[in-house]
N, C-alpha and C positions, 0 to 999 in steps of 0.2 A: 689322865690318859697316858698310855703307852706308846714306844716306838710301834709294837704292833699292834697290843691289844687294846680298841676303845672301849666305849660303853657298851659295846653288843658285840663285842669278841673280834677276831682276825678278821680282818673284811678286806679284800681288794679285786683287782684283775685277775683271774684266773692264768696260772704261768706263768704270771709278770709280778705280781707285788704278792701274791700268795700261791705257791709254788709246792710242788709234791715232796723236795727236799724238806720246805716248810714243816709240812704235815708230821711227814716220818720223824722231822726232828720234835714236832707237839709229842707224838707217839712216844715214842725215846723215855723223853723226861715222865711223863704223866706214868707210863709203868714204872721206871725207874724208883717216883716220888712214892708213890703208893705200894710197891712192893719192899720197902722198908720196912711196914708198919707191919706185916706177914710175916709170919716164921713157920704155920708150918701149911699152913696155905698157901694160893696162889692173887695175888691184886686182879680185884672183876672190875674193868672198864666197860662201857655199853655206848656204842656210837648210833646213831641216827644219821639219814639222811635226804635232802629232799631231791628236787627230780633232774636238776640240771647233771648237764654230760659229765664235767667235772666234778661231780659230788662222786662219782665210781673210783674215778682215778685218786682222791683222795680220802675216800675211803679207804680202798685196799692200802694207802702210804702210812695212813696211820695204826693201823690194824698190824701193817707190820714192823711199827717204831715199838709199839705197846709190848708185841710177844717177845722181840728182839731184847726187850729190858727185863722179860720174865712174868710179866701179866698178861692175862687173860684176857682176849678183845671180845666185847659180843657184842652181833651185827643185828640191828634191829631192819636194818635198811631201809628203804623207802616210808618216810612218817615224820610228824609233825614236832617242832620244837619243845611244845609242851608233853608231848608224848614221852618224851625222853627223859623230862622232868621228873614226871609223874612215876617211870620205870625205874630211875636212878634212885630216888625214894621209898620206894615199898619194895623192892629189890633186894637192896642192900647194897648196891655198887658201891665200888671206890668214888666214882668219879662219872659224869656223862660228858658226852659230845656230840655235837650235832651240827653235821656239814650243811652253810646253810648261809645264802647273803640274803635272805627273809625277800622283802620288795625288791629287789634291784633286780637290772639284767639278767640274764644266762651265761654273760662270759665273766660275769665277775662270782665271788665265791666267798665262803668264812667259815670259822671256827668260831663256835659258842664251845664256851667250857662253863661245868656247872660244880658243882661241889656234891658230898653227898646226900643230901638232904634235898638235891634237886635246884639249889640255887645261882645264880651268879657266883663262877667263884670268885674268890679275894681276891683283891689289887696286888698283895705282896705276890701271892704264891704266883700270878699271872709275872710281877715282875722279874720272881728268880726263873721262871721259862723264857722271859727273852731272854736274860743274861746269859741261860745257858745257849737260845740260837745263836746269839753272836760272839760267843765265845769259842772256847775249846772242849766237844765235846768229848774230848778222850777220857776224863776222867766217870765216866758212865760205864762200869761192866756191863761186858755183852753176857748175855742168858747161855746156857751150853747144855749138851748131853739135855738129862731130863728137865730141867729149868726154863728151857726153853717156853713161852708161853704159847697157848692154843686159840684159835679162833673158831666161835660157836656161832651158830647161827640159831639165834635168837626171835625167830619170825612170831613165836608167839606172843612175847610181848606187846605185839600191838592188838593183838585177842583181850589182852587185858586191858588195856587202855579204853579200847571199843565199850568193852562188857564195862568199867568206872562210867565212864558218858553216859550210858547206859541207864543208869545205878540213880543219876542224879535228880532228872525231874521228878515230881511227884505224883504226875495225870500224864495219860497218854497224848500225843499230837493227833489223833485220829482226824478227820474231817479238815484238818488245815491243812492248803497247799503253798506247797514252803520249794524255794529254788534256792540254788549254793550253787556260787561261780568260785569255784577251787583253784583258780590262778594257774591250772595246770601245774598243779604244784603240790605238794607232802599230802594236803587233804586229799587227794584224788579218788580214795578207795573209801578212806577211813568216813567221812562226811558222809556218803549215802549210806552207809553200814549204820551208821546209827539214827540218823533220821528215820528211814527207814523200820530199824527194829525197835521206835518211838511210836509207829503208829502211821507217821505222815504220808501225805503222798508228796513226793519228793522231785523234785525236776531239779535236774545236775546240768551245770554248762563247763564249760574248759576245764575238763578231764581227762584229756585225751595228752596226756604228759612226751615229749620226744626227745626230751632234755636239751633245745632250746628254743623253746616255747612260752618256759615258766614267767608269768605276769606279763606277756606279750601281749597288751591291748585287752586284757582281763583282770580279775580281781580285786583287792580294796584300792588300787589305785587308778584305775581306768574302769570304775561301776559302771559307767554311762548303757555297757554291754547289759548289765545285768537289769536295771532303770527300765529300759525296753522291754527286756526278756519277761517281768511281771506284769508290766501292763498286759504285754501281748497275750498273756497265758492266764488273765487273770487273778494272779497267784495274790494269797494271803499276807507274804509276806518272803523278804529275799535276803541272805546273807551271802555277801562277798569277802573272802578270804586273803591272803597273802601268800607267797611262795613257802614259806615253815609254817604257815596256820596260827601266830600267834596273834595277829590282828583278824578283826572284825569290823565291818562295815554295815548295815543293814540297809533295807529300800524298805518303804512301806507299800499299803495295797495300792498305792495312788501312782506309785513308780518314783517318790522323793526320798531322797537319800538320809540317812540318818547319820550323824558322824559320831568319833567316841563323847564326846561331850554330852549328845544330846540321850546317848547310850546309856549313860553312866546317871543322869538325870534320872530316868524312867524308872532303874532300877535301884538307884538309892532313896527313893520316893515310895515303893512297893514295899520296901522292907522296912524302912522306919514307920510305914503305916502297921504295918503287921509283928514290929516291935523284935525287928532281925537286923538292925542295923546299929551295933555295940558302939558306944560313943559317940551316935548318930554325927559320923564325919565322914565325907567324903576326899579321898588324897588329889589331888591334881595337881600339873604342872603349869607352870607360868604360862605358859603358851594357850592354854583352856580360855574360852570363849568368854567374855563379859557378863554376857547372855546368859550362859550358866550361871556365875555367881548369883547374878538378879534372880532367877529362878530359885536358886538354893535359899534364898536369904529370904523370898517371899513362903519357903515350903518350913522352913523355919530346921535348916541341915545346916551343918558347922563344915566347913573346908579346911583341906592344907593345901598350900603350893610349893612346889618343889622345885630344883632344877629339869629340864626338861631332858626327858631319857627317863623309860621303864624300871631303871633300876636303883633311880633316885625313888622313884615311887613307891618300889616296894620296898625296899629298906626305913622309908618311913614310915608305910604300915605295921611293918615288925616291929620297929622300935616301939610303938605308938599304939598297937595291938588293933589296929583300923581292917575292917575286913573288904571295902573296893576301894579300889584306887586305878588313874591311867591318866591314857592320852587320848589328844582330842583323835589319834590316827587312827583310832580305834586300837589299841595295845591296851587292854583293859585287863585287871587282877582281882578274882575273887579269890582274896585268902584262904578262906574255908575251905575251895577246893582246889588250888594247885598254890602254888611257888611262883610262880611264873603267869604273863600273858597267855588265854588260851582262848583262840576264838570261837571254837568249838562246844566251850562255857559258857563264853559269852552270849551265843546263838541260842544258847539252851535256855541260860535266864532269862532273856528278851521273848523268849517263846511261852517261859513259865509265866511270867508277867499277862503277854496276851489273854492264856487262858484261863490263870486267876481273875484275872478282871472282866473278863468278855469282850475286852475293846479291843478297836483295832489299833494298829501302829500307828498312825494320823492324829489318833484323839492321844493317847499317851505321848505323842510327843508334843503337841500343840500347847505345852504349861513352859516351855522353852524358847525361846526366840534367840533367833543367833544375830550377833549386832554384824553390820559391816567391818570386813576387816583390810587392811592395806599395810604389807607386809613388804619393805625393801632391803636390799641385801648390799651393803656398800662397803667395800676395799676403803683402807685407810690406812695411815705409816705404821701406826702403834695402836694395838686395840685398846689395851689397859691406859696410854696417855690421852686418847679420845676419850674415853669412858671418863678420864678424872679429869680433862678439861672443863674448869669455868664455865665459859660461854656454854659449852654444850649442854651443862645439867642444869644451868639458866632457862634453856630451851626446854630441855626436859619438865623442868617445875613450870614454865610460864603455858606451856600445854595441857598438861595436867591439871594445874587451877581452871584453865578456861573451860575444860570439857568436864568439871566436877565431876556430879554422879552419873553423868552422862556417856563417859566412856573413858578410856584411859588409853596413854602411851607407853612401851616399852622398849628397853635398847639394852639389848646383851649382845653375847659375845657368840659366833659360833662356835661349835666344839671341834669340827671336822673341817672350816675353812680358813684362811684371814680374812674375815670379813666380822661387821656389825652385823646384826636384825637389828631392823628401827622397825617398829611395829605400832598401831593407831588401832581401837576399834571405839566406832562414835553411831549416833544415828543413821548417818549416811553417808556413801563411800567418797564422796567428795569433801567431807569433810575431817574423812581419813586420811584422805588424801594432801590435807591442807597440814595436816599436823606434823604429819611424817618429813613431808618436803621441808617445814619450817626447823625439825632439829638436823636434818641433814643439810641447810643453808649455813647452818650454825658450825657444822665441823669444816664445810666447804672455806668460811671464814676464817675458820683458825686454823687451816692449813694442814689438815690433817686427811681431809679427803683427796682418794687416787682416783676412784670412780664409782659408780651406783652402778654394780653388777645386772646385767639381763635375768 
């Protein structure tokens, strides 16, 4: 990770830790970078964005960093992370971006940057753009006279994106009533547009976007809204989304929630029955459910586990030519059709599933059991001296033999805090509970522990 950019791009407070200066100066470099490569054209950038207030103000900053360096900005505006994916791809762009702090707030804010093929871009090229924020940008020519670059507005692109969605199941949704809680966020339009022109009868909740709204007590992290909303309406089946649409969440007819683990189950099960699942492996990251494994291992599926973040996931897909892979947060990757997490795919496989099979969501998830999990977050002097502390991986292995095949303990590092995850998932949460406390007495012992975070 970077001074600014993590695993999922610029992320902070809006004005405070990511700033319009900011942007303009992404803007800057990113035409600068790619109008190198041009001689007698002009470098096509394509930004995206989702609904909060500040996604405008940083729009227009970067829009005008891009032309100021002599490339071309095209505005998709208002649309989903993976939309931008999918456009920077069959496009032809230089480059995508997509204003967008995905689940978080309304006052906080980020930059995803992607490459042209739609993907995460590289560590380095993201390194030489901070070098340049915090450096001197004077050595960047300003664009002049005719060089100057143009900003296009680009609204059909998401026509296309719509009409791909579109494109992908194989049978209509007719007769199934299907709800999408859009977090008041990038899916707001795009989600009924194509449900809808699938067939479904479609009931839409937090769509009503005001740019600061986005994930307010909605979407894949606050379902409970949506939980209700099927029961009450008797609906078939619910997908809740995130503020850029790259996660997926699903509710079954019963109103129980489905997470990415139990997602990613359903539908790596459906396609290696029907002999669409290349390498029959499923990608996950460490953080992925017990429960899963147990299920994979009785359906008779092969696993990876990753570091945890989307973009460790897909990068071992590619390497590995594996076609799903995610997380439990539902941030799920069907290679075949995007680059990128797209919940929108996601929603769509889970529906293709349904309808090939005749079942409902209840019975296709019911081959899964999610174990208990108990998850602490503990501050300590040295992460990496805690980690290779004795006593502590003593604890580690003395917990581990006791819960055999019964359940296992984990303890990494976070990426985004000073803190450990001490993680346990066993039969029962008390006895998660037992595990977890017994390696965290252990760092308490060796002096390494400041406190077990709220």
């Amino acid at each position: 990770m970077g001074k600014y950019f993590g695993t999922d791009g610029f992320r902070g407070k809006a004005g405070v830790d990511l700033t319009a200066e900011h942007a303009f100066q992404v803007g800057r470099f990113l035409g600068w970078y790619y109008s190198r490569k041009h001689t007698e054209d002009s470098a096509r950038i394509v930004i995206g964005k989702d609904t909060r207030r500040s996604s405008y103000m940083f729009e227009n900053a970067l829009a005008a960093g891009i032309t100021s360096s002599g490339a071309d900005a095209y505005l998709l505006h208002v649309t989903t992370t993976p939309c931008v994916s999918y456009i920077t791809r069959t496009e032809n762009f230089d480059c995508g971006v997509m204003i967008s702090a995905s689940h978080n707030p309304f006052y906080d804010n980020g930059i995803k940057l992607m490459n042209g093929v739609g993907e995460k871009m590289d560590d380095a090229l993201q390194a030489e753009l901070e070098a340049f924020i915090d450096g001197d940008p004077a050595y960047l020519p300003w664009a002049t006279e005719g060089k100057v670059g143009k900003t296009i507005d680009f609204y059909s692109g998401r026509n296309r994106y719509i009409g791909y969605l579109t494109s992908l199941p194989s049978r209509s949704f007719e007769k199934h009533k299907v709800g999408l809680d859009c977090a008041n966020g990038s899916s707001w339009m795009i989600g009924r547009a194509v449900f809808d022109a699938l067939g479904a009868k479609t009931y839409v909740i937090n769509d009503q976007p005001d740019g600061v709204n986005i994930n307010t007590d909605c979407g894949s992290t606050h379902i409970e809204g949506l939980q209700l909303y099927v029961r009450e309406h008797h609906l078939d089946v619910g997908f809740a989304f995130d503020g850029d649409a790259d996660r997926c969440l699903a509710v079954d007819e019963r109103g129980q929630v489905l997470n990415g683990d139990k997602i990613m189950y359903i539908c790596a099960k459906h396609f290696k029955e029907r002999g669409q699942l290349p390498s029959n492996t499923l990608v996950t990251t460490v953080m992925s459910n017990f429960g899963l494994y147990k299920a994979l291992d009785k359906a008779g599926i092969r696993y990876e586990k990753t570091a945890v973040g989307d973009r460790y996931v897909y990068e071992n897909m590619k390497e590995n030519d594996f076609m799903i892979g995610g997380e439990q947060s539902g941030h799920i990757i069907f290679r075949k059709y995007a680059h990128t997490g797209d919940g929108l795919i996601t929603a769509l496989m889970l529906m293709q599933v349904m309808i090939d099979t005749q079942l409902p969501l209840s019975v296709l998830a019911a081959g899964v059991t999610m174990y208990p999990q108990v998850l602490k977050n503990v501050r300590v002097d040295d992460k990496d001296l805690t980690l290779a502390d004795a006593a502590v991986q003593a604890a580690v292995d003395a917990c581990t033999a006791e819960l055999g095949d019964s359940g296992r303990v984990l303890l990494r590092k976070s990426g985004t805090e000073p803190v450990l995850r001490v993680m346990a998932e066993a039969g029962t949460a008390e006895e998660c509970e037992k595990q977890v406390d017994r390696i965290i007495a252990a760092m308490e012992k060796s002096g390494h522990l400041i406190e077990v975070k709220k």
